[in-house]
C-alpha positions as a printed Julia matrix, in Angstrom:
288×3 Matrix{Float64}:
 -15.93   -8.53  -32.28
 -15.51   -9.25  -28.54
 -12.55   -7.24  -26.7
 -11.06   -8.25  -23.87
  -8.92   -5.52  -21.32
  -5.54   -6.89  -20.6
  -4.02   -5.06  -17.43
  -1.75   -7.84  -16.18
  -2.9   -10.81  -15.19
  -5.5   -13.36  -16.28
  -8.37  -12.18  -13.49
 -11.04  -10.38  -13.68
 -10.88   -6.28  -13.01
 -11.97   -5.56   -9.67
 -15.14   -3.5    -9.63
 -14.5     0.02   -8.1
 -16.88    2.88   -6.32
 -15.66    6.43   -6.86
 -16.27    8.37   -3.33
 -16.81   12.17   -3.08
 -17.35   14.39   -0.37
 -16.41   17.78   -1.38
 -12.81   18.22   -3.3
 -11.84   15.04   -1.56
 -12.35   11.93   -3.78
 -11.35    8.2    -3.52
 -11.83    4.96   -5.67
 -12.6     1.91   -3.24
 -11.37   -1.54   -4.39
 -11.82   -4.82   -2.81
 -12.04   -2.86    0.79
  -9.17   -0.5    -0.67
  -8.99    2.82   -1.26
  -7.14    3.94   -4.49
  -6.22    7.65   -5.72
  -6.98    9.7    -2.69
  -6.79   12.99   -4.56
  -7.75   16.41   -3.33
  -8.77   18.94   -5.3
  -7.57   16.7    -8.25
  -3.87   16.63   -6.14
  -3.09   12.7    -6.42
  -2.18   13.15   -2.25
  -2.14    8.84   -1.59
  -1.75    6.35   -3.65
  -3.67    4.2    -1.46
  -4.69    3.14    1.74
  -5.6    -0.87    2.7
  -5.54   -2.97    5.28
  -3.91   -6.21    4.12
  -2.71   -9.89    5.37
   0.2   -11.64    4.31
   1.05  -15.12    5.21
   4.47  -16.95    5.78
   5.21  -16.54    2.22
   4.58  -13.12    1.54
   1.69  -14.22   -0.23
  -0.9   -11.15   -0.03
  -4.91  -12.98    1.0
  -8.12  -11.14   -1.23
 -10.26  -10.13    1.06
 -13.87  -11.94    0.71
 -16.34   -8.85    1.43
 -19.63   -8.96    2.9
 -22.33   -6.53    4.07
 -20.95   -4.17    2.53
 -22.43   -0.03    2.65
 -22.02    3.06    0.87
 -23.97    6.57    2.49
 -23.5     9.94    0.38
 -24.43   12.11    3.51
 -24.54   15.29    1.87
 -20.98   15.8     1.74
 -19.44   13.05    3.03
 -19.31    9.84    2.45
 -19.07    6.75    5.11
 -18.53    3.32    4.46
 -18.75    0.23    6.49
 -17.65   -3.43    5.08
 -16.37   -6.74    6.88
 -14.44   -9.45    4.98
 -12.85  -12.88    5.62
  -9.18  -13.52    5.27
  -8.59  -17.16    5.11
  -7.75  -19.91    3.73
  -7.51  -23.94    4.15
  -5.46  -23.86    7.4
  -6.2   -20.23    9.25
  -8.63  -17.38    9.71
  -9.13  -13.93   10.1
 -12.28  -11.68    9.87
 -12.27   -7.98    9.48
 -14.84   -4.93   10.53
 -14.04   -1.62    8.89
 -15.39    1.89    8.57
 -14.03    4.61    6.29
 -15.74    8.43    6.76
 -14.5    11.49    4.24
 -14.84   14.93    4.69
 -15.42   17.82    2.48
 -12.0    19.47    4.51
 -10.37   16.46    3.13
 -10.44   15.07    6.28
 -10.55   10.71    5.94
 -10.46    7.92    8.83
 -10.14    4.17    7.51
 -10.28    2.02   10.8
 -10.27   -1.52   11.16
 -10.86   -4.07   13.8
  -9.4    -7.68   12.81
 -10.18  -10.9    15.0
  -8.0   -14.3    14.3
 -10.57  -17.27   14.56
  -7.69  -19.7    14.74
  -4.04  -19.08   15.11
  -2.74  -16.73   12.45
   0.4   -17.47   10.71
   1.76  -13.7     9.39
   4.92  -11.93    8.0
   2.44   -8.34    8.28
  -0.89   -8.21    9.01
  -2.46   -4.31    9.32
  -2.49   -1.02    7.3
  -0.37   -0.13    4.07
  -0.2     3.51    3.2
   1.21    4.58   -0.49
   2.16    8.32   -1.02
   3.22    8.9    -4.54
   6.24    9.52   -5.79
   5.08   12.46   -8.12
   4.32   13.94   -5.06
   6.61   13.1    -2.67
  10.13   12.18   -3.7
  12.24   15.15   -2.61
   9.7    17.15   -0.58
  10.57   18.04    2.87
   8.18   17.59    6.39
   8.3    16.03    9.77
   7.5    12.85   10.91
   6.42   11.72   14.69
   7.55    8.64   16.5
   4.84    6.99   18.92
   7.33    8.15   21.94
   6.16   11.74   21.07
   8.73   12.92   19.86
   9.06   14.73   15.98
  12.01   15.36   13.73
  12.82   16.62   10.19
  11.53   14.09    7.32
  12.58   14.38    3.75
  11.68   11.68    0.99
  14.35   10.47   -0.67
  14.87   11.73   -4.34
  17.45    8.43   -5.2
  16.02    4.91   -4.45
  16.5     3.89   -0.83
  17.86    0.54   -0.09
  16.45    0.71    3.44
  13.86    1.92    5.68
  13.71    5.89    4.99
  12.08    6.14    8.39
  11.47    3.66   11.44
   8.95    3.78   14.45
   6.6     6.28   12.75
   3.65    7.38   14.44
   2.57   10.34   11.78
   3.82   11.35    8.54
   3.94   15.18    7.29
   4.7    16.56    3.94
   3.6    19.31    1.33
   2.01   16.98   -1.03
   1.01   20.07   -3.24
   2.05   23.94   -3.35
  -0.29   25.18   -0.93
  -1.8    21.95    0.45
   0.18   19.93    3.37
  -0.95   16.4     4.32
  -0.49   14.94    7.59
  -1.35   10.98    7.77
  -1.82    9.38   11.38
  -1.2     5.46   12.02
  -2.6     4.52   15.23
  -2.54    0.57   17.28
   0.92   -0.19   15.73
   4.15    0.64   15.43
   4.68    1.32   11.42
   7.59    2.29    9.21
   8.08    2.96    5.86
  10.25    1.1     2.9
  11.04    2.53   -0.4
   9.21    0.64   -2.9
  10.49    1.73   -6.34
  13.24   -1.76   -5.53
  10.04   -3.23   -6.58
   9.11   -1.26   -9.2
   6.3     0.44   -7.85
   6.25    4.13   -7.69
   5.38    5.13   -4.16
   6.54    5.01   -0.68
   5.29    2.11    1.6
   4.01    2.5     4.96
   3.47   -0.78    7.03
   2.39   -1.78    9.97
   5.04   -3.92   11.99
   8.66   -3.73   11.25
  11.21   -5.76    8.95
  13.81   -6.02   11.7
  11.52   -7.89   14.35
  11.14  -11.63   13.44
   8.8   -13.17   10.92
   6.31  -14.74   10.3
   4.88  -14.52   13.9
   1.65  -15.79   15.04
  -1.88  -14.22   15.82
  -2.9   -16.16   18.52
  -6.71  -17.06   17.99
  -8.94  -14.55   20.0
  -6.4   -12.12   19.39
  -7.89   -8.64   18.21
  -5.9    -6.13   16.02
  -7.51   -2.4    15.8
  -5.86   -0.21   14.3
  -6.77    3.46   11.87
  -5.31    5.83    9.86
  -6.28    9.42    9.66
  -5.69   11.65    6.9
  -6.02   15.46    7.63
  -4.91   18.19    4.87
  -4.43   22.02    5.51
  -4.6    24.51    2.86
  -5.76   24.69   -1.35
  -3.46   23.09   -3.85
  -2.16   25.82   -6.43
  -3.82   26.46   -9.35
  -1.28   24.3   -11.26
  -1.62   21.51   -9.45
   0.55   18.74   -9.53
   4.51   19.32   -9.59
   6.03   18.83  -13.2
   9.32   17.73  -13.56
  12.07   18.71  -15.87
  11.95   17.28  -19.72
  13.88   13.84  -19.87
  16.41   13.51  -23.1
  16.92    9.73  -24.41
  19.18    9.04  -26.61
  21.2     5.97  -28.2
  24.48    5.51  -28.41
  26.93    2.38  -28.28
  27.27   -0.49  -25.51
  26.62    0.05  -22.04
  27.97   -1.93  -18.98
  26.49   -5.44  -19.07
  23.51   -5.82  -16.63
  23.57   -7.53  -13.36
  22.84  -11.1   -13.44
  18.67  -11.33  -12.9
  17.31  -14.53  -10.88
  14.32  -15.67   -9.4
  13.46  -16.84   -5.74
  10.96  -20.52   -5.82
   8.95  -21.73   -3.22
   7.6   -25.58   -2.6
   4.44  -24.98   -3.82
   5.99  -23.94   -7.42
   7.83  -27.15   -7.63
   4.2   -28.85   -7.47
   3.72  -27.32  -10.67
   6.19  -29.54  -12.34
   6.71  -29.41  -16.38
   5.02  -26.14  -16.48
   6.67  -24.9   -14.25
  10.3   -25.76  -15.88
   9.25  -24.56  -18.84
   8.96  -21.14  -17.79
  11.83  -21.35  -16.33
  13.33  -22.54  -19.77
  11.82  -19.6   -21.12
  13.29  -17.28  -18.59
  16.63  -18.48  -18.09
  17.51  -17.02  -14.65
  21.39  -16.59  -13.89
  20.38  -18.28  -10.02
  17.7   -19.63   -8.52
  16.87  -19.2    -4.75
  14.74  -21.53   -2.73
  13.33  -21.43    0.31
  13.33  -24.61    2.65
């Protein structure tokens, strides 16, 4: 009987490396690293260094010459990979070193070999909301300057925080995380709008225009640094309270649901009517 694992889409699953270098472990993906966990404490959800283009539309890195050392106990990694497609280009050199003291630097170094049409081009970092949501710390703006940070506990329609240069929190009792950004300014968005259950930090910001351009020659470097102090608890992660469901009559009727369309959709033509028979969205936005 042949199986086949379903986990969203039609591609294929995306082979992954577990690193180790003491209590800190990491899965890398397609030049990503997934489940940054310390001392089995879930303390990122990620860290990558991604391109967009003019749509939002998110390239897959092509990687080459790629290396994994186990150096006692630590781990480095080195990979590059092409961003491109049919009209623009963008190569990528990066190098990502753990520590047994949880310690981990992801740097990159991105060149545009023609002009480089972008909405966000640079690192994304993902702290989990099991982790997160709630917990108080400090953040630090590339001015120098530091406040009071809190994540929020209700979904945030806007930025949480702007102009961050670090971020702070207690990701576990007993363990605090501190993650660096450095060769951009980068803020963060709440992304459980999109159903995602983590806090996005971005290179760039959503109040300065887009898409802008890369001008060719241009060279992006940027890094992230991850440093923890302390041991998580012996329980580990946080639990929450028990959650009651139950049924009872009609609620409020839902907010009308639509869908946004681009140009290259309508190229699909009847198939791509029929699945919007099929869906039956209450509007339809398109952008011109």
């Amino acid at each position: 009987m042949n199986k086949m694992k379903i986990f969203g889409t039609s591609e294929n699953l995306v082979k992954s490396v577990v690193l180790r270098a003491g209590d800190l472990t990491a899965i890398l993906e397609d030049g990503a690293l997934r489940q940054i966990r310390y001392g089995g404490v879930e303390v990122l959800r990620g860290i990558a260094f991604l391109a967009r283009d003019a749509q939002w539309g998110t390239y897959k890195p092509h990687i080459t010459a790629l290396e994994i050392d186990h150096l006692g106990r630590t781990f480095c990694v080195s990979f590059e990979a092409d961003i491109s497609d049919d009209i623009q280009s963008l190569t990528m050199a990066a190098k990502i070193i753990g520590q047994p003291d949880g310690r981990l630097e992801f740097s990159a170094q991105a060149t545009a070999n023609t002009m480089f049409l972008t909405n966000r081009t640079g690192f994304v970092i993902l702290h989990p909301i099991n982790s997160a949501a709630c917990q108080s710390g400090s953040i630090g703006h590339p001015d120098g300057t530091s406040e009071a940070f809190t994540f929020p506990e209700m979904i945030s329609p806007g930025q949480p925080a702007m102009k961050l240069a670090w971020i702070a929190h207690a990701a576990a009792p007993g363990l605090t995380a501190k993650v660096a950004m450095e060769g951009s300014a980068f803020e963060m968005e709440d992304h459980r709008n999109w159903m995602d259950a983590s806090f996005k930090t971005y290179s760039g910001s959503l109040l300065e225009p887009w898409p802008y351009k890369l001008e060719q020659g241009t060279v992006l470097s940027q890094k992230v640094t991850l440093t923890l102090q302390g041991k998580p608890a012996a329980q580990g992660l946080r639990r929450t309270a028990a959650i009651t469901i139950s049924l009872t009559g009609p609620g409020p009727n839902l907010p009308q649901i639509g869908t946004c369309l681009s140009a290259s959709d309508l190229d699909k033509g009847p198939k791509a009517r029929d699945l919007l028979d099929q869906a039956k969205p209450a509007q339809i936005a398109f952008r011109v």
